[in-house]
Structure formats: C-alpha cells, structure tokens
N, CA and C atoms as an extended XYZ file, in Angstrom:
483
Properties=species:S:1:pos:R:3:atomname:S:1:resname:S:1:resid:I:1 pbc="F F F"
N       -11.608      249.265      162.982 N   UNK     1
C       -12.508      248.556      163.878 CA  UNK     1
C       -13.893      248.482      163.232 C   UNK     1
N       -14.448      247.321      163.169 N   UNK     2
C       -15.936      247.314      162.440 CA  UNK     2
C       -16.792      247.612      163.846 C   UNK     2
N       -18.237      248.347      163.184 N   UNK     3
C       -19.160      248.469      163.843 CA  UNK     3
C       -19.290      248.157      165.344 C   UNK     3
N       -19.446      246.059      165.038 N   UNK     4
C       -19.854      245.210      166.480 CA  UNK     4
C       -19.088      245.584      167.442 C   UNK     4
N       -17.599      245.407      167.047 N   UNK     5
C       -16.439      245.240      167.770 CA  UNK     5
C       -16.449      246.803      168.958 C   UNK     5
N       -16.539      247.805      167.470 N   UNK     6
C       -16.949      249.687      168.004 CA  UNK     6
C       -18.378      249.283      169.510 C   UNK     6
N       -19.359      248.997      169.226 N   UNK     7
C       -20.138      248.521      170.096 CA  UNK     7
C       -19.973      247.823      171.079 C   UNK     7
N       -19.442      246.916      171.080 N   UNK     8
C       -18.833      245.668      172.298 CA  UNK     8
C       -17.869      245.976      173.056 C   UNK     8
N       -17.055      247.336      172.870 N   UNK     9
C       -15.927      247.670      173.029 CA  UNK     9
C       -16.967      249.133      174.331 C   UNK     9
N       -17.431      249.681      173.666 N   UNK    10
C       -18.226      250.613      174.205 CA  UNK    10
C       -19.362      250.048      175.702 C   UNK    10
N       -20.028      248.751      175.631 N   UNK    11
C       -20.533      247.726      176.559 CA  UNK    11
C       -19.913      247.761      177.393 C   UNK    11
N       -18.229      247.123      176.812 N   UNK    12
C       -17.441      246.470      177.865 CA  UNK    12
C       -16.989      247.534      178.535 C   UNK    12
N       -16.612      248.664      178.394 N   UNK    13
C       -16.492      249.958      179.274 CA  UNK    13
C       -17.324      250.128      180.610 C   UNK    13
N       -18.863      250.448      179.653 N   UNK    14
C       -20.049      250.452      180.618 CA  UNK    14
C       -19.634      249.544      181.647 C   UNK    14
N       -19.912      248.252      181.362 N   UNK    15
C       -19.738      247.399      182.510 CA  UNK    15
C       -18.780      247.078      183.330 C   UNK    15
N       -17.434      247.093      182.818 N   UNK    16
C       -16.579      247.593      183.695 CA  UNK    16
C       -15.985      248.456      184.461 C   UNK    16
N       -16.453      249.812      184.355 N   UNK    17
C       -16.626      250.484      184.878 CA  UNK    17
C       -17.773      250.128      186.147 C   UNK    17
N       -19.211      249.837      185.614 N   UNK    18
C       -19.966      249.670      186.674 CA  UNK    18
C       -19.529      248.202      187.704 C   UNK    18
N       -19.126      247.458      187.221 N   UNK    19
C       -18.517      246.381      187.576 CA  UNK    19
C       -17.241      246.542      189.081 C   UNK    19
N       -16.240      247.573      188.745 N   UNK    20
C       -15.108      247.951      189.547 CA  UNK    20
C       -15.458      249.049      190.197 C   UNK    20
N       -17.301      250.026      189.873 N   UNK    21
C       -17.761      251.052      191.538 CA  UNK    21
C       -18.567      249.644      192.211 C   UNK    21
N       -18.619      248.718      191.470 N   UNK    22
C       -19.564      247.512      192.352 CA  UNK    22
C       -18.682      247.294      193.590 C   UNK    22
N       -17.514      246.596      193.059 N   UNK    23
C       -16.514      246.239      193.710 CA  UNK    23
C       -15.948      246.396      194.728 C   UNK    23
N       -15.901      248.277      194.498 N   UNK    24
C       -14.910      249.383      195.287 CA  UNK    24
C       -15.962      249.452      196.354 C   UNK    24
N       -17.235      249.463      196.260 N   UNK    25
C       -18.711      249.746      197.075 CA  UNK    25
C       -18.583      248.712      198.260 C   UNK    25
N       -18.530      247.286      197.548 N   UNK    26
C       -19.104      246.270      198.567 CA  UNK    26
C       -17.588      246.186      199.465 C   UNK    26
N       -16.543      246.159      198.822 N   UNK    27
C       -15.199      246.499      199.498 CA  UNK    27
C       -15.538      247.089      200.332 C   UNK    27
N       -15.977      248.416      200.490 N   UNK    28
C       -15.399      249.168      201.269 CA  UNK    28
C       -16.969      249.086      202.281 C   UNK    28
N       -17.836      248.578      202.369 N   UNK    29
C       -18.977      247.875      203.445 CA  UNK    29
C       -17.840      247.043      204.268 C   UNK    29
N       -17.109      246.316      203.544 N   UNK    30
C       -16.320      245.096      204.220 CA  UNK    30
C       -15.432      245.786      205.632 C   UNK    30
N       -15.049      246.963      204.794 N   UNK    31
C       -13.536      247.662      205.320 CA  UNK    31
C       -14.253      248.256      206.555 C   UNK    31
N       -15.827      248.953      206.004 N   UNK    32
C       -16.306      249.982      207.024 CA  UNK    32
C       -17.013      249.171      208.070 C   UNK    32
N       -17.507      247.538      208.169 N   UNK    33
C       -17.754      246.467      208.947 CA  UNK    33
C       -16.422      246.287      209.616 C   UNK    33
N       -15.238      245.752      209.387 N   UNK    34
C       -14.254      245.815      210.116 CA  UNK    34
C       -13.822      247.175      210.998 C   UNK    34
N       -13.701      248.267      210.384 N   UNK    35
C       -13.411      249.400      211.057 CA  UNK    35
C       -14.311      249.918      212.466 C   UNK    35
N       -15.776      249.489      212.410 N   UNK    36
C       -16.415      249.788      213.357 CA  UNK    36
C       -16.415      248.511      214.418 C   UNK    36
N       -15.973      247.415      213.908 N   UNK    37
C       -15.753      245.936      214.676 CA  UNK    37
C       -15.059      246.529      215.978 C   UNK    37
N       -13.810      247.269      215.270 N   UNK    38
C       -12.367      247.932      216.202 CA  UNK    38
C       -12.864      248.521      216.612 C   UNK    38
N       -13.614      249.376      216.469 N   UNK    39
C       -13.724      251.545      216.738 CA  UNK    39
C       -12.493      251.852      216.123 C   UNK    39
N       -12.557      251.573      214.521 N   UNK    40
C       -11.773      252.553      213.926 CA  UNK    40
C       -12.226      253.128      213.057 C   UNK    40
N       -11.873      254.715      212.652 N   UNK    41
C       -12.476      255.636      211.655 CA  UNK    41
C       -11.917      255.249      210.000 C   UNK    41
N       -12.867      254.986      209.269 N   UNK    42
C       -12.165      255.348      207.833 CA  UNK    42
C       -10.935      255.595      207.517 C   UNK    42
N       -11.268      256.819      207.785 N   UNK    43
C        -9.144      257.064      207.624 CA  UNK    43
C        -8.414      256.193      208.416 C   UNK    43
N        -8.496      255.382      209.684 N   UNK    44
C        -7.669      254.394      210.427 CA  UNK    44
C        -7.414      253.568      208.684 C   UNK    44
N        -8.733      253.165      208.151 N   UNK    45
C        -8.543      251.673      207.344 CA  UNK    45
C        -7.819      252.717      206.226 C   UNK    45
N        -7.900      253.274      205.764 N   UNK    46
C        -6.920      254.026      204.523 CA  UNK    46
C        -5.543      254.044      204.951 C   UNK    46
N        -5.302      253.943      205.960 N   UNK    47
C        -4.215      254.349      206.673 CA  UNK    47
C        -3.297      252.762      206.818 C   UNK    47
N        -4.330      252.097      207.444 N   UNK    48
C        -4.150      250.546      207.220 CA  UNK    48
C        -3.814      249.846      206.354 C   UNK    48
N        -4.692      250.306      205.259 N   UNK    49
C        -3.999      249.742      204.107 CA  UNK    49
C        -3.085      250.286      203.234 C   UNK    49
N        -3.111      251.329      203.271 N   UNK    50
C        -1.626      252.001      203.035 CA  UNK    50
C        -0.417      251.099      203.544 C   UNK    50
N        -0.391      250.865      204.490 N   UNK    51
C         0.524      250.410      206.009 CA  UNK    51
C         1.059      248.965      204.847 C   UNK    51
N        -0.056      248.496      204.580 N   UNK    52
C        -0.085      246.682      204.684 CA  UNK    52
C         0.323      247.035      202.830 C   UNK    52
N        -0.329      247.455      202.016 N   UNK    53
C         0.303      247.657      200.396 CA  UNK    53
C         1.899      247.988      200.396 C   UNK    53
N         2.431      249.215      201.241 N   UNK    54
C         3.668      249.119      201.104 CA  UNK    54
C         4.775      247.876      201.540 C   UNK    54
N         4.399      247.760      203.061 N   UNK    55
C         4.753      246.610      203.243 CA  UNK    55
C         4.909      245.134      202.650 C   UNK    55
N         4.340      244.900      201.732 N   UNK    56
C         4.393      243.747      200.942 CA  UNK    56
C         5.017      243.892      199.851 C   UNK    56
N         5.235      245.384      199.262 N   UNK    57
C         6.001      245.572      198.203 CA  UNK    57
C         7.411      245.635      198.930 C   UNK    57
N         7.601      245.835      199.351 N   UNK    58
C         8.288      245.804      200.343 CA  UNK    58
C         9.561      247.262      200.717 C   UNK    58
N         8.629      248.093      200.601 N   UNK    59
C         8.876      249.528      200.663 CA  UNK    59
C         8.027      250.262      201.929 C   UNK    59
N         8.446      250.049      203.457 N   UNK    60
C         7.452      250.203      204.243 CA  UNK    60
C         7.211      252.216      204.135 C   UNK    60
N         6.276      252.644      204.195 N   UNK    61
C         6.112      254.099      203.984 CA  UNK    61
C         6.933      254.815      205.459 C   UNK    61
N         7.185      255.797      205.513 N   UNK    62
C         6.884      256.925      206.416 CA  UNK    62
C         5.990      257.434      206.780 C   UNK    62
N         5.983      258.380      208.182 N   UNK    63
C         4.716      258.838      208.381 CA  UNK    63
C         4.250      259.980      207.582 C   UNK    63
N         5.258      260.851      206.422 N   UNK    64
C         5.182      261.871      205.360 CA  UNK    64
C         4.705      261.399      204.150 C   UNK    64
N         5.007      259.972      203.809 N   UNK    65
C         4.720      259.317      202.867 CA  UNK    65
C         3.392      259.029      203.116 C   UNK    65
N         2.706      258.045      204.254 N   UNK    66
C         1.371      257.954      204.214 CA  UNK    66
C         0.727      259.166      204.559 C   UNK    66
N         0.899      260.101      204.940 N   UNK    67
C         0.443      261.425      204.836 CA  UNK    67
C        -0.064      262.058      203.700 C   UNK    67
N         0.875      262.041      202.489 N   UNK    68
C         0.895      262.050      201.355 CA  UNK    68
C        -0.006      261.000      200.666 C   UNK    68
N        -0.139      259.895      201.046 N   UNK    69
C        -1.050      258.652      200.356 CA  UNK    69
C        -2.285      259.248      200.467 C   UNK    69
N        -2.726      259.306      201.981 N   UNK    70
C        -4.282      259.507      202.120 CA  UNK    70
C        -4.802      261.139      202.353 C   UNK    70
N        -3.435      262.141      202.482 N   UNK    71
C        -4.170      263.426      202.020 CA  UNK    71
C        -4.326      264.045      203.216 C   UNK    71
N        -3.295      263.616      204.119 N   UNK    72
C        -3.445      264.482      205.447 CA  UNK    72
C        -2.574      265.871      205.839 C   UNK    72
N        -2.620      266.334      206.699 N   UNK    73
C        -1.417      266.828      206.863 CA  UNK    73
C        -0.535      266.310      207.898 C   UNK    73
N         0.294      266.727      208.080 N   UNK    74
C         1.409      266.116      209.133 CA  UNK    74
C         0.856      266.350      210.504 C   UNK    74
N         0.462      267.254      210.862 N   UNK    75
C         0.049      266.942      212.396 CA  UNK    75
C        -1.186      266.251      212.650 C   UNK    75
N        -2.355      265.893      211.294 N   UNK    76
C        -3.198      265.001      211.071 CA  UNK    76
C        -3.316      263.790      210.978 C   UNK    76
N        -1.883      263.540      210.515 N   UNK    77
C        -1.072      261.847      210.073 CA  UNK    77
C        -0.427      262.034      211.330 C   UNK    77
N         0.056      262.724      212.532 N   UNK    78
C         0.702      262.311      213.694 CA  UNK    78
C        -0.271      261.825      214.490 C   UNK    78
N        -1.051      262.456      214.745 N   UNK    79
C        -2.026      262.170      215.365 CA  UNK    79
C        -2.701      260.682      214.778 C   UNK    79
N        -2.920      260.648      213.743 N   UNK    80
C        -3.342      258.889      213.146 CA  UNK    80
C        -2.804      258.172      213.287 C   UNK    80
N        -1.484      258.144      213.368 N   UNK    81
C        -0.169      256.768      213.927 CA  UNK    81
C        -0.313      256.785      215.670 C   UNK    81
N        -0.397      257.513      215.731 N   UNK    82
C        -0.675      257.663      217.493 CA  UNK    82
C        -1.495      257.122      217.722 C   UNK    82
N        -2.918      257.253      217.455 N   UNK    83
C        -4.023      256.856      217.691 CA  UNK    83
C        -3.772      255.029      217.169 C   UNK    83
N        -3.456      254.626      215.842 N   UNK    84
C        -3.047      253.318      215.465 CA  UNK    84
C        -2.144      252.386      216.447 C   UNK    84
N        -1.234      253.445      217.014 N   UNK    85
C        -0.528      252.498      218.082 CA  UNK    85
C        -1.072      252.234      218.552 C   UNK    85
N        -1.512      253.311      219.340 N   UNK    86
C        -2.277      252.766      220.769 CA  UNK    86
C        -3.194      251.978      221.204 C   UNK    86
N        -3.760      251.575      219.648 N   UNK    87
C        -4.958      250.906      219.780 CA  UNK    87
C        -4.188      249.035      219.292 C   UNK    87
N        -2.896      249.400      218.769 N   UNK    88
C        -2.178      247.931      218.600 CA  UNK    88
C        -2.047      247.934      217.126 C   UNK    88
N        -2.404      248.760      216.213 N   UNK    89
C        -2.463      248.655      214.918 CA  UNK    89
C        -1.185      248.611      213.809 C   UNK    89
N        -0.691      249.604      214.650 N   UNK    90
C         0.548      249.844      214.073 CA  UNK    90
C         1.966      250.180      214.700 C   UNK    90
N         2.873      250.399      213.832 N   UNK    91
C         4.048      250.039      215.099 CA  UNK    91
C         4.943      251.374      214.603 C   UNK    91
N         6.099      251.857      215.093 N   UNK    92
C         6.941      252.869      214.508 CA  UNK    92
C         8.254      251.995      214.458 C   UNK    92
N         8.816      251.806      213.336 N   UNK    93
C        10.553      251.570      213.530 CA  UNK    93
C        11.330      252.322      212.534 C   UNK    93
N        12.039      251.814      213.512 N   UNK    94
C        13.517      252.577      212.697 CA  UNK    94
C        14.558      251.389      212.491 C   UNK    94
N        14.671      251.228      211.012 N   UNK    95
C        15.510      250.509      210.390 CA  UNK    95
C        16.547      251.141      209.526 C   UNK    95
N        16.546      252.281      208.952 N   UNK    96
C        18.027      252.682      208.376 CA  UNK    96
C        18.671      253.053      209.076 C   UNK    96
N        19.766      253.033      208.528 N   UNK    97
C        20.929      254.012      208.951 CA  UNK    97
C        21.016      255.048      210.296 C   UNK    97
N        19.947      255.791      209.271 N   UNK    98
C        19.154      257.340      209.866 CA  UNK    98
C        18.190      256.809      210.696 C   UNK    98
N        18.395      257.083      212.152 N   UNK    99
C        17.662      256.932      213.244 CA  UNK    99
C        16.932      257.557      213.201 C   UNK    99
N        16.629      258.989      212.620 N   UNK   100
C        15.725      259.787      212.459 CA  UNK   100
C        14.689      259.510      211.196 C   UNK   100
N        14.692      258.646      210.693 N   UNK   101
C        13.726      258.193      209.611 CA  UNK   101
C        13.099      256.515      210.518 C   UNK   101
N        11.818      257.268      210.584 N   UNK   102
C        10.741      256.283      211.138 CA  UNK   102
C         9.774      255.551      209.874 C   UNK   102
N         9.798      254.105      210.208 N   UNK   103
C         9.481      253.414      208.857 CA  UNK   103
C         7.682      252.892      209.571 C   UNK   103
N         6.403      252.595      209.114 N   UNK   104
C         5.306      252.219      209.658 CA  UNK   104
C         5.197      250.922      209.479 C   UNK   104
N         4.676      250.090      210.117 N   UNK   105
C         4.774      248.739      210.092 CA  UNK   105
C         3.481      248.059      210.579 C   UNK   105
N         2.667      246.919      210.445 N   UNK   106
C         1.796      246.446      211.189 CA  UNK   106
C         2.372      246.043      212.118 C   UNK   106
N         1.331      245.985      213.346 N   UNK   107
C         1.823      245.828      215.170 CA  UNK   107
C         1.049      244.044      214.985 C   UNK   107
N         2.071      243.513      215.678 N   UNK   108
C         1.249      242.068      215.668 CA  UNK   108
C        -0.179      241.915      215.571 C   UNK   108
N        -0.497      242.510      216.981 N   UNK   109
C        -2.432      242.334      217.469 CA  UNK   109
C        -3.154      242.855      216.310 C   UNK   109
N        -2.767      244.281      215.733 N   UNK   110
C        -3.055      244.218      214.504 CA  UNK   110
C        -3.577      243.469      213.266 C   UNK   110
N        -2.386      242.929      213.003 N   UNK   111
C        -2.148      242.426      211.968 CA  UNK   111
C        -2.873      240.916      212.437 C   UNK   111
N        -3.384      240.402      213.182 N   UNK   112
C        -3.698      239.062      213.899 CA  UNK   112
C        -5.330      239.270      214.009 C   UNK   112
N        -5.781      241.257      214.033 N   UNK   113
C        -7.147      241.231      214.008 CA  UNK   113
C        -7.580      241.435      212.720 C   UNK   113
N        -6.815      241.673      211.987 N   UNK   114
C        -7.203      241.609      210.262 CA  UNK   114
C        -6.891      240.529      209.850 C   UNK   114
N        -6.311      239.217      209.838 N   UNK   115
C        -6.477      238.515      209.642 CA  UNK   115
C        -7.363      237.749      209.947 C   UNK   115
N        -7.843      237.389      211.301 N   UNK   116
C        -9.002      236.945      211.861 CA  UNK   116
C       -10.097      237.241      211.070 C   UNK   116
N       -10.794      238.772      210.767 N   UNK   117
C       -11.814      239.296      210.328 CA  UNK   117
C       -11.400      238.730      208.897 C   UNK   117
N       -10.566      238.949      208.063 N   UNK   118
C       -10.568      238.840      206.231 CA  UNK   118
C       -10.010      237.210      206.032 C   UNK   118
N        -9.938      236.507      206.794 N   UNK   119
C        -9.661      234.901      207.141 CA  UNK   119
C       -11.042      234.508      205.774 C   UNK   119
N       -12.228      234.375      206.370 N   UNK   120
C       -13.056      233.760      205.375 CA  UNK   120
C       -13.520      234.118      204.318 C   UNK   120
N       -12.922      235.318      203.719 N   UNK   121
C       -13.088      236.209      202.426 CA  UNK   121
C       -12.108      235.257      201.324 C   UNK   121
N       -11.150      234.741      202.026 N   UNK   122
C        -9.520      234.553      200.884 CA  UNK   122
C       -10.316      233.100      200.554 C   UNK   122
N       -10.722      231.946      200.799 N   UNK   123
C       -11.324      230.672      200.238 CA  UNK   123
C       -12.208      231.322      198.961 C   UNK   123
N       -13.082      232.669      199.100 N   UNK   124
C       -13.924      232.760      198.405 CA  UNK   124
C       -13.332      233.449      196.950 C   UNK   124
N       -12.224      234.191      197.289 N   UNK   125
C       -11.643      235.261      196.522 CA  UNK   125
C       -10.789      233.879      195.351 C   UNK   125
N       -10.111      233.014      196.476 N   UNK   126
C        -9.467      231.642      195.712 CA  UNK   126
C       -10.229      231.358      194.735 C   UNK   126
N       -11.078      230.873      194.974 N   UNK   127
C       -12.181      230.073      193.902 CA  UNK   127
C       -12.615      230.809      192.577 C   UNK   127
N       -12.436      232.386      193.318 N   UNK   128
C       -12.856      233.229      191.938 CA  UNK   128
C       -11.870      233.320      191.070 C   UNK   128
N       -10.455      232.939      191.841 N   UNK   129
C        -9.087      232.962      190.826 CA  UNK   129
C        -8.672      232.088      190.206 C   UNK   129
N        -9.608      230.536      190.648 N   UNK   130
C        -9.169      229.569      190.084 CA  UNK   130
C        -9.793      229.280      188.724 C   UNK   130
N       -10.580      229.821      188.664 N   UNK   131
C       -11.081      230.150      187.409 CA  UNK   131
C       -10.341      230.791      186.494 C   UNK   131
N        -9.470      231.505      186.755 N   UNK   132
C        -8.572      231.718      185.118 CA  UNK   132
C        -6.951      231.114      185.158 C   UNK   132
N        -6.629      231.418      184.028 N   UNK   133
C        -5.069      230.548      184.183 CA  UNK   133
C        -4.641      231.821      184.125 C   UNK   133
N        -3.214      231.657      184.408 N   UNK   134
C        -2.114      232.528      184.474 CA  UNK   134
C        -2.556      233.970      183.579 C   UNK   134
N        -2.146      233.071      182.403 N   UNK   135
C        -2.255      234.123      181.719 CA  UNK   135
C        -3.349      235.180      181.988 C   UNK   135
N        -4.387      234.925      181.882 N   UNK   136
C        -5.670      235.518      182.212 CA  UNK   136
C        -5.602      236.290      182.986 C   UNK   136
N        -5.099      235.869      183.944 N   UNK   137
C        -4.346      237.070      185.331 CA  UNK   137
C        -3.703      238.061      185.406 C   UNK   137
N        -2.588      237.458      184.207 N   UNK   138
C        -2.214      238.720      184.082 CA  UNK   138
C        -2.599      239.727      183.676 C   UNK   138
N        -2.980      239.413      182.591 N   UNK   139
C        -4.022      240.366      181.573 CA  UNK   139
C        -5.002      241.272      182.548 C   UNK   139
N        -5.778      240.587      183.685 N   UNK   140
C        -6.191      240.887      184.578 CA  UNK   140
C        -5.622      242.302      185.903 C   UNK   140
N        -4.372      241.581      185.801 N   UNK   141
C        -3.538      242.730      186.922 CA  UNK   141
C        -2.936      243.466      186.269 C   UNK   141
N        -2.415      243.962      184.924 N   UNK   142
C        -2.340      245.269      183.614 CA  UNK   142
C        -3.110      245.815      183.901 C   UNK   142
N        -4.389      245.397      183.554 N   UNK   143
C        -5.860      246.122      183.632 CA  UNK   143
C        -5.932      246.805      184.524 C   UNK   143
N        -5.927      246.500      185.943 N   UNK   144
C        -6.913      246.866      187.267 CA  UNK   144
C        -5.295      248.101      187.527 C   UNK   144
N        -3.715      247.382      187.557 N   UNK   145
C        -2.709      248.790      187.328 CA  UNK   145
C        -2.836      250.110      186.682 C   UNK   145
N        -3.650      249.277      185.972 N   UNK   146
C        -4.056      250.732      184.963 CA  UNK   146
C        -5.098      251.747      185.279 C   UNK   146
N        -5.479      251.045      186.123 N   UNK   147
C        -7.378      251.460      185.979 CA  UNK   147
C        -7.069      252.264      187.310 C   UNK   147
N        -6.098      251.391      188.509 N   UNK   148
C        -5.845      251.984      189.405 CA  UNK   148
C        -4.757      253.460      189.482 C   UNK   148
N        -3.958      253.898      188.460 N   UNK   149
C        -3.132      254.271      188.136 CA  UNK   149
C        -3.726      255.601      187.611 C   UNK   149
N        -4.501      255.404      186.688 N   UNK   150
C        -5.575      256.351      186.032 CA  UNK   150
C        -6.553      257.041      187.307 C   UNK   150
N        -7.419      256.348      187.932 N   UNK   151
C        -7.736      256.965      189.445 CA  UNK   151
C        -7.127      257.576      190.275 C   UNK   151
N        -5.249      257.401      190.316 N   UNK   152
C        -4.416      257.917      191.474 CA  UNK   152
C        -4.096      258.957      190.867 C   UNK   152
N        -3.719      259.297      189.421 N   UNK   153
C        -3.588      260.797      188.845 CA  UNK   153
C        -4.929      261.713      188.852 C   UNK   153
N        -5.577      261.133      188.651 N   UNK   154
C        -7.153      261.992      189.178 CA  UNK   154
C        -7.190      262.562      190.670 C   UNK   154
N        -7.285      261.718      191.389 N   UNK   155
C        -7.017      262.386      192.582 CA  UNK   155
C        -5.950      262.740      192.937 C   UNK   155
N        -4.648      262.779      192.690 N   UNK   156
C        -3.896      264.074      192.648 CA  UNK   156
C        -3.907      264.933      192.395 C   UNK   156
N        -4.625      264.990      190.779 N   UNK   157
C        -4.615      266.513      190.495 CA  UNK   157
C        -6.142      267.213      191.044 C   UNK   157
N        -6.801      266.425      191.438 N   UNK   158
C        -8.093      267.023      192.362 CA  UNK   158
C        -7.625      267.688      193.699 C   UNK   158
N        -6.547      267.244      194.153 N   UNK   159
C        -5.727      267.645      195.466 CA  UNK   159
C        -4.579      268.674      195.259 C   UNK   159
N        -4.392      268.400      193.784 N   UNK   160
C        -3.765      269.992      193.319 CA  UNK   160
C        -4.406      271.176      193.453 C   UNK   160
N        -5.444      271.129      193.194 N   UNK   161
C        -6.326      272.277      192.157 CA  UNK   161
C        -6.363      273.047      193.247 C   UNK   161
C-alpha cells in the first residue's frame, strides 16, 4: 500500500465511523420521538424492532430469543410483551407444531402506528438510494453487515464479562 492510499484509508475510517455514530444518534432522536408519541420506553422500541427485523427475515423471535436480543431477563421480557400487547404493539402466536412455543409478531394498530409515524422518512431514504446502482449497494450492505456484526460481538462479550 503506498503512503496516500495508507492515509485515505485511515480518513475513511475516521469518517465512517463518525459518519454511522451520526446516523445511529439522529436514528435513535427519530425512534425516541416516536416512542414518547406512544408512551413507550426505549426498551418498548428495542423490543420493536427486534419484533419487526425478525419478522421480515422471516424468523419471528420468541419471547427467550428477544430477551436474549435486548439483554433482559425473562421475567423482564414478560413483563415487556405484556406491556406491548396491551398497548396494541404486539401480538403472541403460536404457529408450530408445539403449542407451547410462542412466536412475537406485530399487532395490526401497531404496526399501522409505525407506519403512519416512519411513512415520510421512506421518500427521503428513496432518493438517498437512488443515487447508487446495484452494485454500489451492495458493496454498501457487506459493509454496514459487517460493521453491524462487529458491534453485536462487542456487546456480547460486554454482557459476558
């Protein structure tokens, strides 16, 4: 590696790094504006989006599993699905086999008040995507897997220690 490249390489760190706490910052103003919209706590929206990431992969969590996501304990995460129902957020089913395995799901009203609220964010988020081609994207979603991936072993083993 020559010099510039050693240098430009070292920049592009800096700034991406400062670039993705920019990100994670104004995000989570967004998340903590919606959450108080509801009267919901932080952990509701961690919990939320937990809910809504699995779901689209299409692996809906448990209530042990999101327990495990955001670092609760089990009678901490019972109490958070409880509280999520009741307020319309979230739903409990049971889809396997095993009646005794409860899967988390968004509850319509829910899912109808997050859309409402993050409705005029997606035109803006579009425009920022239309700016690269495919490829670019991808290159793009490697990156941020990685970056995100590298953060989730950190805080595991911070939750080890």
């Amino acid at each position: 590696m020559e010099v510039n490249e050693t240098a430009e390489r070292a920049r592009l760190r800096r700034e991406l790094v400062d670039l993705l706490n920019t990100y994670s910052s104004e995000a989570q103003h967004i998340g903590h504006a919606f959450a108080h919209q509801h009267r919901l706590h932080a952990t509701d929206m961690h919990a939320l989006l937990a809910v809504m990431h699995a779901e689209r992969r299409g692996a809906p969590l448990t209530p042990g599993k999101l327990g495990d996501a955001i670092g609760l304990t089990s009678g901490a995460t019972t109490a958070l699905i409880d509280r999520l129902e009741r307020g319309g957020h979230l739903r409990r089913s049971r889809e396997s086999t095993d009646r005794r395995v409860v899967h988390l799901r968004y509850a319509d009203a829910g899912m109808a008040l997050a859309l409402s609220f993050f409705a005029p964010l997606a035109p803006r988020t579009d425009k920022v995507m239309a700016e690269f081609d495919v490829t670019e994207l991808q290159v793009i979603e490697r990156f941020l897997q990685g970056m995100i991936g590298s953060v989730v072993a950190y805080r595991d083993e911070l939750r080890n220690a």
